[in-house]
Structure formats: structure tokens, C-alpha cells
mmJSON file of the N, C-alpha and C atoms, coordinates in Angstrom:
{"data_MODEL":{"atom_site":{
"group_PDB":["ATOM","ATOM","ATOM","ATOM","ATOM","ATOM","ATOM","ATOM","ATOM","ATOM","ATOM","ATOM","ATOM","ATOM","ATOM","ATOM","ATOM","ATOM","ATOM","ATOM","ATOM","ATOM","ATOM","ATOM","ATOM","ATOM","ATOM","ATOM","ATOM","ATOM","ATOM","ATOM","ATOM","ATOM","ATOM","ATOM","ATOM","ATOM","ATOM","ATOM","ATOM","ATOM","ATOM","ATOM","ATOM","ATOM","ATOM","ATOM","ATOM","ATOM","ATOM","ATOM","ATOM","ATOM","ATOM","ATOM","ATOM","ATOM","ATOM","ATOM","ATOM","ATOM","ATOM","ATOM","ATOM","ATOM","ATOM","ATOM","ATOM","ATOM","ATOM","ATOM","ATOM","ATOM","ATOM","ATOM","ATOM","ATOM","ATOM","ATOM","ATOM","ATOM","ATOM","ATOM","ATOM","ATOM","ATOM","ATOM","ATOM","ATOM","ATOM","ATOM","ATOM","ATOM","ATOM","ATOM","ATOM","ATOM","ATOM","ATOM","ATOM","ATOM","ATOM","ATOM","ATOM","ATOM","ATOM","ATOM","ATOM","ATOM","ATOM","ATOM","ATOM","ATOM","ATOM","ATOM","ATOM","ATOM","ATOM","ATOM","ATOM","ATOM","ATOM","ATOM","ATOM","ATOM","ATOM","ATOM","ATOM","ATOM","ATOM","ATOM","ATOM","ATOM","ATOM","ATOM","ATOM","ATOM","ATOM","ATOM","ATOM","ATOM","ATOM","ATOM","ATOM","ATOM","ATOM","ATOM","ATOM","ATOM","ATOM","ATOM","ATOM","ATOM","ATOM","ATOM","ATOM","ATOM","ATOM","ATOM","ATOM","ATOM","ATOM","ATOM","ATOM","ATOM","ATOM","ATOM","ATOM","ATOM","ATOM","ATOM","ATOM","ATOM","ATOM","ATOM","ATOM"],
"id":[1,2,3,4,5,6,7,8,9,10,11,12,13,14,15,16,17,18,19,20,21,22,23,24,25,26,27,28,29,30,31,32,33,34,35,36,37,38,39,40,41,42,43,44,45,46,47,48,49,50,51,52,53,54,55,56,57,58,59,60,61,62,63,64,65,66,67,68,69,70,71,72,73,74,75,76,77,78,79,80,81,82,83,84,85,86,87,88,89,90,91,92,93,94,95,96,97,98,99,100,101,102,103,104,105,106,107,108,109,110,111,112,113,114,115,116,117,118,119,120,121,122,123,124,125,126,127,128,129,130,131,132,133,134,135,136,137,138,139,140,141,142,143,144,145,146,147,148,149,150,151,152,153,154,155,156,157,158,159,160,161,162,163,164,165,166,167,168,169,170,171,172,173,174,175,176,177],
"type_symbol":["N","C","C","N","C","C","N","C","C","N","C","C","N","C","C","N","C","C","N","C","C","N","C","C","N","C","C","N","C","C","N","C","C","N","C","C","N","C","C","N","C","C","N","C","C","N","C","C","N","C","C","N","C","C","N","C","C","N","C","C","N","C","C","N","C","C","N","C","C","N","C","C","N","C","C","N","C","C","N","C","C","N","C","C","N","C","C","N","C","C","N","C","C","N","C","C","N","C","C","N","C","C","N","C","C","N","C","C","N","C","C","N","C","C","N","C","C","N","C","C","N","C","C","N","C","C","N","C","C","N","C","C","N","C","C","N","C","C","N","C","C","N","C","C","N","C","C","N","C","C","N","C","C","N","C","C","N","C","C","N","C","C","N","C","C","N","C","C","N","C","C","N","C","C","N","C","C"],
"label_atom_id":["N","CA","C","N","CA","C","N","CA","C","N","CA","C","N","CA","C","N","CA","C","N","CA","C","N","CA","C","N","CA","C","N","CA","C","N","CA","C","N","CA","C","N","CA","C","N","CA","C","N","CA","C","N","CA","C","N","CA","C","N","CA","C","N","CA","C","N","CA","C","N","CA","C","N","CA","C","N","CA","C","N","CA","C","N","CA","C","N","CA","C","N","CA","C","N","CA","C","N","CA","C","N","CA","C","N","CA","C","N","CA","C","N","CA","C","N","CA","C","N","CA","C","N","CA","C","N","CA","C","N","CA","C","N","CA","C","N","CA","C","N","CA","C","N","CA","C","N","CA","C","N","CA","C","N","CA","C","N","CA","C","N","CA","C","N","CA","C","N","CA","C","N","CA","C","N","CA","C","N","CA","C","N","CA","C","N","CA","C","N","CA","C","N","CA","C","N","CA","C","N","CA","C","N","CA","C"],
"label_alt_id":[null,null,null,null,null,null,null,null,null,null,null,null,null,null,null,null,null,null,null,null,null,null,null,null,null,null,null,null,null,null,null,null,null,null,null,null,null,null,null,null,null,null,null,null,null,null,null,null,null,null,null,null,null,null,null,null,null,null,null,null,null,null,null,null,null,null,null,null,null,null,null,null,null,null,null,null,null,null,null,null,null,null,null,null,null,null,null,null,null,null,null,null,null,null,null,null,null,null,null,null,null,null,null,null,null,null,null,null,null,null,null,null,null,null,null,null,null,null,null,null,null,null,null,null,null,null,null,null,null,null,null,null,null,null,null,null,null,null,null,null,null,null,null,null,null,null,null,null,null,null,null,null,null,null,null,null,null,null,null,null,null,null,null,null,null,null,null,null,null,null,null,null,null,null,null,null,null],
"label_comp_id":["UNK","UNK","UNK","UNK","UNK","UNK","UNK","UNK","UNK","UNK","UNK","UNK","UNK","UNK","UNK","UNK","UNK","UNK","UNK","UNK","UNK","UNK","UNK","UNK","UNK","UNK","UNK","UNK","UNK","UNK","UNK","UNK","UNK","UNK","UNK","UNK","UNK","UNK","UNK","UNK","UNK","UNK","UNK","UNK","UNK","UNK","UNK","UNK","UNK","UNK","UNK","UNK","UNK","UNK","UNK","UNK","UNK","UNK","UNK","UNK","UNK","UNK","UNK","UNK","UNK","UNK","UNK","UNK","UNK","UNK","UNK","UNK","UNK","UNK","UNK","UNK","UNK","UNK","UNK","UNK","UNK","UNK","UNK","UNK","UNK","UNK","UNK","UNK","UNK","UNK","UNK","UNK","UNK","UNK","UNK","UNK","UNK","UNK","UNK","UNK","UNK","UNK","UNK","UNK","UNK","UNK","UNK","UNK","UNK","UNK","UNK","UNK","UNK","UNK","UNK","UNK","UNK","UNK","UNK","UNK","UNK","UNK","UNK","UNK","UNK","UNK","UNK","UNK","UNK","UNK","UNK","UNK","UNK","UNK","UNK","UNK","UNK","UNK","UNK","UNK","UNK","UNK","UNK","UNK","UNK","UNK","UNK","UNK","UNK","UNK","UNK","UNK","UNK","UNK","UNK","UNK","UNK","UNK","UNK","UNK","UNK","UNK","UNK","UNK","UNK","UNK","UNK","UNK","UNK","UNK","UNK","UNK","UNK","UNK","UNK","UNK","UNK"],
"label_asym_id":["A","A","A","A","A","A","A","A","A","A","A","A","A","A","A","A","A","A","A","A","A","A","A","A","A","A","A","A","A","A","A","A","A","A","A","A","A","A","A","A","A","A","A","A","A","A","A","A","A","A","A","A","A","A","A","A","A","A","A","A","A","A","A","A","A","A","A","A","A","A","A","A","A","A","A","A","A","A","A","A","A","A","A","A","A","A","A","A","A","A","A","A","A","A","A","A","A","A","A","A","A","A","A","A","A","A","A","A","A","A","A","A","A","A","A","A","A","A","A","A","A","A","A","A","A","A","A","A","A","A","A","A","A","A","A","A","A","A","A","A","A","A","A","A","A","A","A","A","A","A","A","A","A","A","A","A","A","A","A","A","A","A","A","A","A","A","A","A","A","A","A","A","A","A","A","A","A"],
"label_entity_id":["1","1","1","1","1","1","1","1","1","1","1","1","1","1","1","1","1","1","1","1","1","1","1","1","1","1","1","1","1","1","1","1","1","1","1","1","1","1","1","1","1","1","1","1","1","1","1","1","1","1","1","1","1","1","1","1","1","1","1","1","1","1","1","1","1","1","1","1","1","1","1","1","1","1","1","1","1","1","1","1","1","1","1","1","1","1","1","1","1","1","1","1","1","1","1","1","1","1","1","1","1","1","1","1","1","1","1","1","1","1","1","1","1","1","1","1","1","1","1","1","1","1","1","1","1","1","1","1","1","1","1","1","1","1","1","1","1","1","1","1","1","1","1","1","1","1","1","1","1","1","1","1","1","1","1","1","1","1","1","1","1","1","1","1","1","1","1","1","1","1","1","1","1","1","1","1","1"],
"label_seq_id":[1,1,1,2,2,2,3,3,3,4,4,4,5,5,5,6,6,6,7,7,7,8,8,8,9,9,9,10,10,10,11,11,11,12,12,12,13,13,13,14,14,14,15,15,15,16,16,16,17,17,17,18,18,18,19,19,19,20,20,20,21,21,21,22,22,22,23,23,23,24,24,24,25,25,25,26,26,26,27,27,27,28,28,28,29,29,29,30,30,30,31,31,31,32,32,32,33,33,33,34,34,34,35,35,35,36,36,36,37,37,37,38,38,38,39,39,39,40,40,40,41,41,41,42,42,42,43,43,43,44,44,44,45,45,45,46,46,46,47,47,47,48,48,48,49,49,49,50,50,50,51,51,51,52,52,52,53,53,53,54,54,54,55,55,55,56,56,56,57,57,57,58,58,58,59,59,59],
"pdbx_PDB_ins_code":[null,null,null,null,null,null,null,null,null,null,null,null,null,null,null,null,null,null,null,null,null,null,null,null,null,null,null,null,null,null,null,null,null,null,null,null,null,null,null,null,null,null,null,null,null,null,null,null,null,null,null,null,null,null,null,null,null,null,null,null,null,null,null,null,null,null,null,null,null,null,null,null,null,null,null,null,null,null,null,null,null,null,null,null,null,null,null,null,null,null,null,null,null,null,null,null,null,null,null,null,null,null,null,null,null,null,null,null,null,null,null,null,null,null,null,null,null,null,null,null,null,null,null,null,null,null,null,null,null,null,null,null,null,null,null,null,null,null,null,null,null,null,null,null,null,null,null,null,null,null,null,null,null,null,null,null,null,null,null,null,null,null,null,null,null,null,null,null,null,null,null,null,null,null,null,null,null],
"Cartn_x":[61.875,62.404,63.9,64.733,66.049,66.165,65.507,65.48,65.168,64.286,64.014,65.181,66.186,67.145,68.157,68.283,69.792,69.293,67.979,68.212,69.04,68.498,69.223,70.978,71.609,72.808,73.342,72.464,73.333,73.493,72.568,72.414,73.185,73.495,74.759,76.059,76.413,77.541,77.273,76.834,77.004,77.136,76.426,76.867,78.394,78.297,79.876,81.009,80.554,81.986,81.869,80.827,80.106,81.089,81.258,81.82,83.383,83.61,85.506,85.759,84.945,85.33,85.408,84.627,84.501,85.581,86.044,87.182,88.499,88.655,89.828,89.968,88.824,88.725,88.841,88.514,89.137,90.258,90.81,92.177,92.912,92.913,93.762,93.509,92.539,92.016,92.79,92.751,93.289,94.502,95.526,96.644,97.685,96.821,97.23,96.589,97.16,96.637,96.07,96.624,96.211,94.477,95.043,93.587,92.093,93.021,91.555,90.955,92.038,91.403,90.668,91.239,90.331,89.033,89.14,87.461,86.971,87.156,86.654,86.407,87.056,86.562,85.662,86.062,84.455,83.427,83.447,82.374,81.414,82.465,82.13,81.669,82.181,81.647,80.396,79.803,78.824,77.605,78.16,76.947,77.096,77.662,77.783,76.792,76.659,76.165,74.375,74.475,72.922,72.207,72.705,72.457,72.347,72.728,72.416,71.298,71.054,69.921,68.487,69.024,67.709,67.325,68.29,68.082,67.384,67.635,67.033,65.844,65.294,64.044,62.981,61.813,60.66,59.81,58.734,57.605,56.355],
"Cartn_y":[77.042,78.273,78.388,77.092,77.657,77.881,77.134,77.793,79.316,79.478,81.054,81.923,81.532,82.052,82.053,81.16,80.96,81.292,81.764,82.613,84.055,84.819,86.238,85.909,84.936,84.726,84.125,83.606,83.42,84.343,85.382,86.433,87.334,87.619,88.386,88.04,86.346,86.305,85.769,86.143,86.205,87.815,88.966,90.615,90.468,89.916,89.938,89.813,88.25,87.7,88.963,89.519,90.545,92.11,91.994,93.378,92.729,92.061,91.305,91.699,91.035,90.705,92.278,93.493,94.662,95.122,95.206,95.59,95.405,93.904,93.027,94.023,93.927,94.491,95.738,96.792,98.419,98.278,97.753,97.935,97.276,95.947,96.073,96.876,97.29,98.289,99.996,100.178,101.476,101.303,100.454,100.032,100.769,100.763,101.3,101.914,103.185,104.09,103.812,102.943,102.278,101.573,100.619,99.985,101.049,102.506,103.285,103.891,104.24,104.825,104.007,102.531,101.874,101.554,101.757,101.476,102.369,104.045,105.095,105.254,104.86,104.819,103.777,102.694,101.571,101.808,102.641,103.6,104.548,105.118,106.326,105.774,104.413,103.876,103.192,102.682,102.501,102.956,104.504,105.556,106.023,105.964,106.396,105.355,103.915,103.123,102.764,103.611,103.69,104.623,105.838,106.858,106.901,106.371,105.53,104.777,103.826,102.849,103.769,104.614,105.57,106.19,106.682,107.783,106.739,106.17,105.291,104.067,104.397,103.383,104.555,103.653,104.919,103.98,104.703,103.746,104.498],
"Cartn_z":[103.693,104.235,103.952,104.232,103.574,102.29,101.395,99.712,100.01,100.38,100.284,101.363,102.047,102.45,101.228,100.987,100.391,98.455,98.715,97.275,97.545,98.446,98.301,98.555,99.047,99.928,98.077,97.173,95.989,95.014,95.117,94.412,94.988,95.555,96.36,96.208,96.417,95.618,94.024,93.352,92.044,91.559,92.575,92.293,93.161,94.026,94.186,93.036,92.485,91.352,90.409,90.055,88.835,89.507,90.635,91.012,90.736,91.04,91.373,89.665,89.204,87.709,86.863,87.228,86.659,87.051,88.331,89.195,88.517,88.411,87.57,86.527,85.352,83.982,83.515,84.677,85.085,84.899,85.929,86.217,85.112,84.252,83.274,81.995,81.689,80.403,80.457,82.307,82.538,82.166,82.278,82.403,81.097,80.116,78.592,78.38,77.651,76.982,75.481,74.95,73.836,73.939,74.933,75.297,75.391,76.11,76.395,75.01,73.887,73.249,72.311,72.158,71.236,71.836,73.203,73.507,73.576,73.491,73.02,71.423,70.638,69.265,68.887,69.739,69.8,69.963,71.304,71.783,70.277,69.987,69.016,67.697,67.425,65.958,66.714,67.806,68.219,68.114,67.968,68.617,67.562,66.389,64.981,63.995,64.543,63.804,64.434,65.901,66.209,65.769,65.619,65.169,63.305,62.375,61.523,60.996,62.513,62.283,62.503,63.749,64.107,62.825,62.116,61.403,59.887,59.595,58.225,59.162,60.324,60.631,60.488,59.962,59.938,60.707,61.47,61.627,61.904],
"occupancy":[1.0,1.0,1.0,1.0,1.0,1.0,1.0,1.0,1.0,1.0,1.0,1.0,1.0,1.0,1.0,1.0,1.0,1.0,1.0,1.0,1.0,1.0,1.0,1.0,1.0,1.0,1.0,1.0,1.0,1.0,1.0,1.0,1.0,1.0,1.0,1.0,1.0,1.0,1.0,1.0,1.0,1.0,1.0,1.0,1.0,1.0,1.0,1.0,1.0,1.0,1.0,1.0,1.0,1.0,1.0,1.0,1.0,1.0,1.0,1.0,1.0,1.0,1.0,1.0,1.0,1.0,1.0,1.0,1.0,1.0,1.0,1.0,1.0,1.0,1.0,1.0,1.0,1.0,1.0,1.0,1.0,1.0,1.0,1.0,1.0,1.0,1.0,1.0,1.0,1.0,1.0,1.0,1.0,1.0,1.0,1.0,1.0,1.0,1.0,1.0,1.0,1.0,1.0,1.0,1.0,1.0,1.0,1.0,1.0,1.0,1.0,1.0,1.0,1.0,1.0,1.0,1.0,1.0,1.0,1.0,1.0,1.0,1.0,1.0,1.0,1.0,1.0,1.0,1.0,1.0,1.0,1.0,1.0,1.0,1.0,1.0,1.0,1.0,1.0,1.0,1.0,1.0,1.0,1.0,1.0,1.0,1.0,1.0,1.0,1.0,1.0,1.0,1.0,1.0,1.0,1.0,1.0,1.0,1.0,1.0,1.0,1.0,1.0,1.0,1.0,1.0,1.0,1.0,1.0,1.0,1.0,1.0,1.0,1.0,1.0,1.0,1.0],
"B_iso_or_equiv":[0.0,0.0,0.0,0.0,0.0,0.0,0.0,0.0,0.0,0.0,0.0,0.0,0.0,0.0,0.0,0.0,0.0,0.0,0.0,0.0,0.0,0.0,0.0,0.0,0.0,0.0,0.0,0.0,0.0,0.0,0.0,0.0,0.0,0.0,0.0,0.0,0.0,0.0,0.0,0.0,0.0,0.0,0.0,0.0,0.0,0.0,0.0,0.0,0.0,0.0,0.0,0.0,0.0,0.0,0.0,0.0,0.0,0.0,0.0,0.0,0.0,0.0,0.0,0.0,0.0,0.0,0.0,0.0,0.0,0.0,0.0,0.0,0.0,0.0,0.0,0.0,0.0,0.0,0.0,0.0,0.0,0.0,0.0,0.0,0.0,0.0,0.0,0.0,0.0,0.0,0.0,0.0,0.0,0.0,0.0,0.0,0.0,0.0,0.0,0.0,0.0,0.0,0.0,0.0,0.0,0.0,0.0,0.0,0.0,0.0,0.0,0.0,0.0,0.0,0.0,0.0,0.0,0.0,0.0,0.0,0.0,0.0,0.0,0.0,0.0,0.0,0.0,0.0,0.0,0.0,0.0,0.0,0.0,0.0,0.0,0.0,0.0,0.0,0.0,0.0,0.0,0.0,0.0,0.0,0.0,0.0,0.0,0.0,0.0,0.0,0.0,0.0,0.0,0.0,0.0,0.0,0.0,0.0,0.0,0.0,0.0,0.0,0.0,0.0,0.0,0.0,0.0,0.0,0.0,0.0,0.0,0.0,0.0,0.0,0.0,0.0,0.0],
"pdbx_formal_charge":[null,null,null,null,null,null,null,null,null,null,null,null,null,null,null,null,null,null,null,null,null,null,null,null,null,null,null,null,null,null,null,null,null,null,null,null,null,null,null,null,null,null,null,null,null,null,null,null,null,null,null,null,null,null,null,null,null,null,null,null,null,null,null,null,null,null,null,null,null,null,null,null,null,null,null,null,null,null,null,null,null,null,null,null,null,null,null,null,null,null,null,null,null,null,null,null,null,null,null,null,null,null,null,null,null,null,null,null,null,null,null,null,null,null,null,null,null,null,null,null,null,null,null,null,null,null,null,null,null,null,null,null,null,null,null,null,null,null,null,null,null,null,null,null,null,null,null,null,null,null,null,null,null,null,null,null,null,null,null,null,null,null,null,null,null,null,null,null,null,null,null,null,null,null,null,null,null],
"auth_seq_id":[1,1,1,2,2,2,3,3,3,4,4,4,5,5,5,6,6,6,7,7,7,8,8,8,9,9,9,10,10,10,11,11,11,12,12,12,13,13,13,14,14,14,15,15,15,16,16,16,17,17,17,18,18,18,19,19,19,20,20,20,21,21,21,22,22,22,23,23,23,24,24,24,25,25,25,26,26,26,27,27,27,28,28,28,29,29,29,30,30,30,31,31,31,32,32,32,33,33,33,34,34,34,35,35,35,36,36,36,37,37,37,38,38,38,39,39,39,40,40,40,41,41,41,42,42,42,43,43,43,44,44,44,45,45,45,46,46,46,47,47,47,48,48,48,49,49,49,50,50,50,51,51,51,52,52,52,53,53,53,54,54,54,55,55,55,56,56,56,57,57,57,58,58,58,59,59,59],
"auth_comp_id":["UNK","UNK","UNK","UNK","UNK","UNK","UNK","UNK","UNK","UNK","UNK","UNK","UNK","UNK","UNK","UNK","UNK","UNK","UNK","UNK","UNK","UNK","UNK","UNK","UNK","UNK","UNK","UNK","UNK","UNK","UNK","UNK","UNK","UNK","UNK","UNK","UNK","UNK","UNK","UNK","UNK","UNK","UNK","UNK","UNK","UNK","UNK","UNK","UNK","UNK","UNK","UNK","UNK","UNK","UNK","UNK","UNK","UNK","UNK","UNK","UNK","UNK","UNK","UNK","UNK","UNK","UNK","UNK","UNK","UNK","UNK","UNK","UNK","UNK","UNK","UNK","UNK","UNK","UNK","UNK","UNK","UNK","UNK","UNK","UNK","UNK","UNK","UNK","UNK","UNK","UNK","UNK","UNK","UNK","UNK","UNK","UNK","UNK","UNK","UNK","UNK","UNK","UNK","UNK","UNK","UNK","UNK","UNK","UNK","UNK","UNK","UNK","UNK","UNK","UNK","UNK","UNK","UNK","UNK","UNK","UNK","UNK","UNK","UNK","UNK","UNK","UNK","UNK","UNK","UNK","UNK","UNK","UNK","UNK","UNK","UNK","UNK","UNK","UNK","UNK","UNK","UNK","UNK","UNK","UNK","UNK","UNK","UNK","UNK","UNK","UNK","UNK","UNK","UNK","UNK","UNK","UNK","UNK","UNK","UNK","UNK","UNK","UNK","UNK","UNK","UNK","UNK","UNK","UNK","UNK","UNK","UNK","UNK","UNK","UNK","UNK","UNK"],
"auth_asym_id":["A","A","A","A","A","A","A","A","A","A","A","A","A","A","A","A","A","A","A","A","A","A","A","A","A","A","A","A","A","A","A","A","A","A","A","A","A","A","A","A","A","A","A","A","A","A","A","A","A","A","A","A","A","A","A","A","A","A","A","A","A","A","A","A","A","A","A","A","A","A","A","A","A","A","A","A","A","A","A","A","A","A","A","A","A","A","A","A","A","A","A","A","A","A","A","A","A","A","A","A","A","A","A","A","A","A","A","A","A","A","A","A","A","A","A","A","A","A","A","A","A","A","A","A","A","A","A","A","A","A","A","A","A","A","A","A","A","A","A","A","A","A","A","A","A","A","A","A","A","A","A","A","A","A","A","A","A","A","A","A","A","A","A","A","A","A","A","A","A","A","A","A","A","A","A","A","A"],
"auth_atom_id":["N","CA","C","N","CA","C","N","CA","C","N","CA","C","N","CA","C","N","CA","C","N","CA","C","N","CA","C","N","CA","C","N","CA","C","N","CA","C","N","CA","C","N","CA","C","N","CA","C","N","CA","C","N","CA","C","N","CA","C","N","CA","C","N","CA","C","N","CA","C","N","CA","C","N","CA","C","N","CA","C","N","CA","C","N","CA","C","N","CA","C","N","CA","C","N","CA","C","N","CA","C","N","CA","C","N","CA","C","N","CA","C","N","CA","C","N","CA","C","N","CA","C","N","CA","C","N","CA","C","N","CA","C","N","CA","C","N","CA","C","N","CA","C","N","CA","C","N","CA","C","N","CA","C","N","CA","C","N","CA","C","N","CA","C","N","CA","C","N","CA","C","N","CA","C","N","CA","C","N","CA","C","N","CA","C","N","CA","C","N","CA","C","N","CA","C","N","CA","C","N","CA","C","N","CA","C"],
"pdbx_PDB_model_num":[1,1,1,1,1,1,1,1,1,1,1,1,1,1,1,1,1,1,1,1,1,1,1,1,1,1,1,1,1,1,1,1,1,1,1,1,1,1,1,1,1,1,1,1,1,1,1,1,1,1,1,1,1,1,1,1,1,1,1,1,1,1,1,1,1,1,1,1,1,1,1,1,1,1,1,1,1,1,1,1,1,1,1,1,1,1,1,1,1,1,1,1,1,1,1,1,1,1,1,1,1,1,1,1,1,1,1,1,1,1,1,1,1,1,1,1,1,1,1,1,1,1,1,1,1,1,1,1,1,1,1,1,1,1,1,1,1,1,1,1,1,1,1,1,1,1,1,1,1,1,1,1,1,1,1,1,1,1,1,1,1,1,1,1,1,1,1,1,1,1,1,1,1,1,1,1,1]
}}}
């Protein structure tokens, strides 16, 4: 019975560190304007290179 307690109590803090850590990574990415747009053109060569794969797969 405590294994089966202390599963949800570790899974909770592991979405915890998972929220701290997104939090952290917002906030220094927002920080620069530089930073945002290269992860908007990352973004965009992303969805440029799926759109690509979609487009030349047949099945």
C-alpha cells in the first residue's frame, strides 16, 4: 500500500520539476528578442520541412 501511495506523490513531483524547469526556460528565452525570433524561424523551417515530407510520402 505505500508503493501504491508514493507512486502518485512521485509523479507529481516530477510534473512539478517539469513545470519549474518550463517556467525557468520562458523566462530566459523571453528575455531577448533575438532568442524569440530564432525560435520562430525554427518553428517555420520545421513546418516547412514537414510539410515537404508530407508532400513527397505516398502511400
Amino acid at each position: 500500500m505505500m508503493v501504491l501511495g508514493l507512486i502518485p506523490a512521485g509523479i507529481g513531483l516530477c510534473d512539478t520539476v517539469w513545470g519549474l524547469s518550463a517556467s525557468t526556460a520562458r523566462t530566459w528565452l523571453a528575455g531577448s528578442d533575438r532568442r524569440l525570433s530564432m525560435i520562430g524561424g525554427a518553428g517555420g523551417i520545421a513546418l516547412i520541412g514537414l510539410g515537404l515530407a508530407v508532400a513527397t510520402t505516398r502511400h
